[in-house]
C-alpha positions in Angstrom: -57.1 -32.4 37.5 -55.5 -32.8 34.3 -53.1 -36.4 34.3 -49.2 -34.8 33.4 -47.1 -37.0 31.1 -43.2 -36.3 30.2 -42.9 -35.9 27.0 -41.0 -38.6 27.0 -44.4 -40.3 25.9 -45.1 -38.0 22.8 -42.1 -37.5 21.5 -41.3 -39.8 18.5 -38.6 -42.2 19.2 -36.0 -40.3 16.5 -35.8 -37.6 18.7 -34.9 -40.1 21.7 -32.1 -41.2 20.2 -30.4 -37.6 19.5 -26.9 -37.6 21.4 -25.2 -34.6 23.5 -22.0 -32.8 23.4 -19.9 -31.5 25.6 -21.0 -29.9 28.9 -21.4 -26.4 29.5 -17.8 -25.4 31.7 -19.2 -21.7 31.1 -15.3 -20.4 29.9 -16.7 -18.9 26.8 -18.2 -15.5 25.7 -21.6 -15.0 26.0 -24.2 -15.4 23.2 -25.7 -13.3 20.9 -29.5 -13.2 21.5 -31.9 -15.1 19.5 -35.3 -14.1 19.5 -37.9 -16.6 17.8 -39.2 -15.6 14.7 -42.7 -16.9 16.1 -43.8 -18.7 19.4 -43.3 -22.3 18.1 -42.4 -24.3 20.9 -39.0 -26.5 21.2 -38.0 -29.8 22.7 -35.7 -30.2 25.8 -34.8 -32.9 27.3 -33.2 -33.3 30.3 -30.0 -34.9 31.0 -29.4 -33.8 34.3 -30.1 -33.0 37.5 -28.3 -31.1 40.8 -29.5 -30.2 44.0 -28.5 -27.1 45.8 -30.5 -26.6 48.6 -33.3 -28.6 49.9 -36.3 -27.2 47.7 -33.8 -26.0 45.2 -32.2 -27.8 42.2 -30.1 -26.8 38.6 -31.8 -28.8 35.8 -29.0 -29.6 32.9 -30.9 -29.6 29.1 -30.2 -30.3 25.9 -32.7 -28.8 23.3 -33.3 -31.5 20.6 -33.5 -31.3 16.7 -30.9 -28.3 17.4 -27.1 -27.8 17.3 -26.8 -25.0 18.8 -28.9 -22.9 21.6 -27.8 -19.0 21.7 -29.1 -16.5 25.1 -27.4 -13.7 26.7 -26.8 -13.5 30.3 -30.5 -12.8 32.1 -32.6 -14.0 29.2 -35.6 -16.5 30.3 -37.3 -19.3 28.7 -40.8 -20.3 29.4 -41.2 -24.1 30.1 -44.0 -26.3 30.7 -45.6 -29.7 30.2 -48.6 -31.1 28.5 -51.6 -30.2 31.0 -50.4 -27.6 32.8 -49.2 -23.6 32.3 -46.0 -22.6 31.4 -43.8 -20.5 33.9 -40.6 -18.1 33.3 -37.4 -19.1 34.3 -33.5 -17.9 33.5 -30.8 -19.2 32.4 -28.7 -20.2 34.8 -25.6 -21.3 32.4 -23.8 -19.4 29.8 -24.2 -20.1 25.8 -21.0 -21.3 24.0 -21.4 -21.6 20.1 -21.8 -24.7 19.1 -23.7 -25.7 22.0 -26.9 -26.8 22.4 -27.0 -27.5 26.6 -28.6 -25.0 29.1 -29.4 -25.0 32.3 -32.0 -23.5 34.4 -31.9 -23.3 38.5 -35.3 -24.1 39.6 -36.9 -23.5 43.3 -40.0 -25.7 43.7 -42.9 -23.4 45.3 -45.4 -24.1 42.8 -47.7 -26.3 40.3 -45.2 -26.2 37.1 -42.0 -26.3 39.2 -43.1 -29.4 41.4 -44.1 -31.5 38.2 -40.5 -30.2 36.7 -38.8 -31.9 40.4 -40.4 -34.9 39.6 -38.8 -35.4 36.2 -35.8 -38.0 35.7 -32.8 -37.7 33.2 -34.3 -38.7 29.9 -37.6 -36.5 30.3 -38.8 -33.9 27.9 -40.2 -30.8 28.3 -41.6 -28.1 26.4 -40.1 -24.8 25.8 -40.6 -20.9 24.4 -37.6 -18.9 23.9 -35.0 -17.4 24.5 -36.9 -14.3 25.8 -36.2 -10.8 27.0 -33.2 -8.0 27.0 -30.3 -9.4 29.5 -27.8 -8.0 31.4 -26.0 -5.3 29.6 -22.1 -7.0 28.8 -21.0 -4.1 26.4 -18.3 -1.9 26.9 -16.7 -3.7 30.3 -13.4 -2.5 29.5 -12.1 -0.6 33.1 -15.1 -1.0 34.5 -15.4 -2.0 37.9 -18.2 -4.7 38.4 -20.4 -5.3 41.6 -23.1 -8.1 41.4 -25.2 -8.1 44.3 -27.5 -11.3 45.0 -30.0 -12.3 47.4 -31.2 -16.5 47.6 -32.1 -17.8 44.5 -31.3 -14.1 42.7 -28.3 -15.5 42.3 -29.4 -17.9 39.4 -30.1 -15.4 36.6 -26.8 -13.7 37.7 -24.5 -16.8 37.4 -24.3 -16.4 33.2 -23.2 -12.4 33.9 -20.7 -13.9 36.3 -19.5 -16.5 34.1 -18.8 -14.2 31.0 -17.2 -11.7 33.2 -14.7 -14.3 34.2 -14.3 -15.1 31.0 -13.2 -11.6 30.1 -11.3 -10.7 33.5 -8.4 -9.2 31.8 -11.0 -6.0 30.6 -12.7 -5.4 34.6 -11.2 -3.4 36.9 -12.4 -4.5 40.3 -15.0 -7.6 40.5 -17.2 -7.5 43.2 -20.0 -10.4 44.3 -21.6 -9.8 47.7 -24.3 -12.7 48.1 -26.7 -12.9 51.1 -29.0 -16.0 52.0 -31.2 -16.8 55.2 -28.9 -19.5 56.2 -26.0 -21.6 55.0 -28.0 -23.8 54.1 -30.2 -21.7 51.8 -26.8 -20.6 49.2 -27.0 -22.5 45.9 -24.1 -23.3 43.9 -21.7 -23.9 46.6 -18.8 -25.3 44.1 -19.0 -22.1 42.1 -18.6 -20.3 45.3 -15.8 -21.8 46.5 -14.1 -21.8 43.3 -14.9 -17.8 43.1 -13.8 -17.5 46.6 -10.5 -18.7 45.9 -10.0 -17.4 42.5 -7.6 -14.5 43.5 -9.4 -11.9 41.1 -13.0 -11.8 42.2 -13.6 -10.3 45.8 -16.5 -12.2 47.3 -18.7 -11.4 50.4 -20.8 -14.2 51.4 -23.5 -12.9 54.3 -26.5 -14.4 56.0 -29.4 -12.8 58.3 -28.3 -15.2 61.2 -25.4 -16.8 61.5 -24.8 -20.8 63.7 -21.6 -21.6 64.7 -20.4 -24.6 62.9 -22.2 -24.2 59.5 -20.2 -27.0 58.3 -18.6 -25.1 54.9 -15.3 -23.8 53.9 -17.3 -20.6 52.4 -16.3 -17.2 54.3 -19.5 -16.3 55.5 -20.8 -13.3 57.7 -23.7 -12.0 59.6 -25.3 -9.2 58.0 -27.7 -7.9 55.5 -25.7 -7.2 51.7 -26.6 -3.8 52.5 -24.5 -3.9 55.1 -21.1 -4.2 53.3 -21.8 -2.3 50.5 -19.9 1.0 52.7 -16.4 -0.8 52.7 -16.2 -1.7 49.4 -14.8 2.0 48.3 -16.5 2.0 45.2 -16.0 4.9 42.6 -19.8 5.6 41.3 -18.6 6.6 37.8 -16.8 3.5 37.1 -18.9 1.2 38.8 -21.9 -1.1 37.1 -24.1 -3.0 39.3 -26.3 -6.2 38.8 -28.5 -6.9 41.5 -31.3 -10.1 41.9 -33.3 -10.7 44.5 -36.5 -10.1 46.6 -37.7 -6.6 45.3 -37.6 -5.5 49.1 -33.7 -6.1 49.2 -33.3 -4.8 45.3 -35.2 -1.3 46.2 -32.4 -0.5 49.5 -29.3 -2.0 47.4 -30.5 1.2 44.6 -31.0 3.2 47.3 -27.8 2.8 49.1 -25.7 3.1 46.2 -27.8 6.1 45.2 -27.2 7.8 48.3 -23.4 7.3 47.8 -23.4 9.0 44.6 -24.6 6.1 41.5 -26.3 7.2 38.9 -29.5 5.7 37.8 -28.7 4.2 34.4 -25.8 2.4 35.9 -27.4 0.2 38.4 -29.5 -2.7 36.5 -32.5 -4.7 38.3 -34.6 -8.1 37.5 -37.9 -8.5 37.6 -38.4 -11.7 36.2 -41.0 -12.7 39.1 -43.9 -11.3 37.5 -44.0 -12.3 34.2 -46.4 -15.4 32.6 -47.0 -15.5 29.0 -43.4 -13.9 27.7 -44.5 -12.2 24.4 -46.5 -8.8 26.4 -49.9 -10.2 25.2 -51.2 -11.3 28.9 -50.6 -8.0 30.6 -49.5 -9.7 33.5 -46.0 -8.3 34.0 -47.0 -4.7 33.3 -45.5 -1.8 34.8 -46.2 1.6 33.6 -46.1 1.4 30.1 -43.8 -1.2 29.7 -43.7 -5.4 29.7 -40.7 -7.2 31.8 -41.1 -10.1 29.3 -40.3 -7.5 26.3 -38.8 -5.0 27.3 -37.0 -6.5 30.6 -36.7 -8.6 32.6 -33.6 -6.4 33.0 -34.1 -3.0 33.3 -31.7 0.0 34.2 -32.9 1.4 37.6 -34.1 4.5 36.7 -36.5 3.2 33.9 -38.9 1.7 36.9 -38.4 2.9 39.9 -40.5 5.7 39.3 -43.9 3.1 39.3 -45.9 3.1 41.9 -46.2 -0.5 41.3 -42.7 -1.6 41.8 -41.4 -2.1 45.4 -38.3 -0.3 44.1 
């Protein structure tokens, strides 16, 4: 087994020294992408850490030896540490110029995320990106907005959520239905209060089973996010959907919405799950003839669905 250090013990101690700025309220306009010239590999170092739910937590960075760290909404990075793969993961916070703090909302279920749960503020990492086409933001203006989310789908979402709050005045309706096993299992819990209460976002918060007592202020419900989809009146021309989660709940959210009269091109999935190197050399994350690291990890519905290797 290969012995993991932080890079706190390989970094030279300039870089230790390097001070942050402000932290990321997520009030400003998304980020233009930036897409690495070649694969050279950054420094981040973390300066935070939050837990949401008991395997879950948001991770706070600041990459060093830069000023300022540009992603849309849905790009990924690839992180790792000396020893050990790298893994995929999105942004889970929304790029302001002049910033140079990100944050990514990490579930630990494996090697590289349990070795990233055991670092400490003042750690370093390694890092790739940003990566990957992200959530289409273009032409909002009178659109009406639904962002559907299942567990920790809702992580990639939170940037697309952020900048369309931060351009309310253009939407039309905005719509988040969010579903979770449990209480228990829904991350950001401050944001989704604060979006609860905001008087301009209309939020349906839903789990499979429902305790009395579940000891928040959140409205929650018993249901699948299937479920409430039908009351929400939606007019399929003006209506672009965002949806993260399990491929199983993804594949009946396209479904329903098709079945109600959505078009294709206007409903947008993730599949960041199944990507590994994120530059399309590895093959890994594959379907048909294209690469989710490449050409995703966002795609329009109707540009996969049709692979037999998709749940969707």
């Amino acid at each position: 087994m290969h012995r993991v250090r932080t890079l706190h013990d390989l970094v030279p101690d300039p870089y230790r020294s390097y001070t942050h700025g402000q932290r990321d309220h997520g009030h400003g306009r998304a980020g233009h992408a930036v897409r690495p010239e070649s694969n050279e590999f950054k420094i981040a170092r973390l300066m935070e850490v939050r837990s949401e739910t008991g395997d879950t937590s948001t991770y706070l960075f600041i990459l060093e030896a830069e000023t300022e760290f540009l992603f849309e909404p849905g790009q990924f990075n690839m992180l790792g540490l000396p020893g050990l793969e790298e893994a995929p993961f999105s942004m889970s916070s929304l790029a302001e110029p002049g910033n140079n703090l990100f944050s990514h909302t990490i579930r630990h279920v494996g090697n590289v995320t349990n070795h990233i749960s055991r670092l400490k503020p003042g750690d370093r990492l390694l890092l790739r990106g940003p990566f990957g086409r992200g959530w289409p933001v273009d032409n909002l203006k009178g659109q009406d907005i639904l962002v559907v989310a299942g567990g920790i789908g809702l992580a990639p979402l939170r940037p697309l959520l952020l900048h369309c709050l931060g351009n309310r005045e253009e939407l039309d309706r905005f719509i988040l239905i969010y579903g979770a096993r449990t209480p228990d299992d829904m991350i950001f819990r401050h944001d989704l209060l604060s979006w609860q209460d905001s008087g301009f976002m209309k939020t349906i918060f839903c789990v499979d089973r429902l305790e009395n007592g579940h000891g928040t202020s959140l409205h929650i419900r018993e249901g699948l996010v299937t479920s409430f989809l039908g009351e929400l009146d939606l007019d399929p021309l003006r209506t672009r959907t965002y949806v993260c989660g399990p491929e199983i709940m993804m594949r009946f959210v396209a479904r329903t919405l098709l079945r109600d009269g959505h078009a294709r091109n206007r409903i947008y999935v993730t599949m960041e799950r199944r990507m590994r190197c994120g530059t399309a050399h590895c093959g890994h994350c594959q379907i048909g003839p294209k690469f989710v690291c490449q050409d995703g990890p966002v795609f329009e519905y109707g540009d996969i669905a049709r692979f037999s290797d998709v749940l969707l």
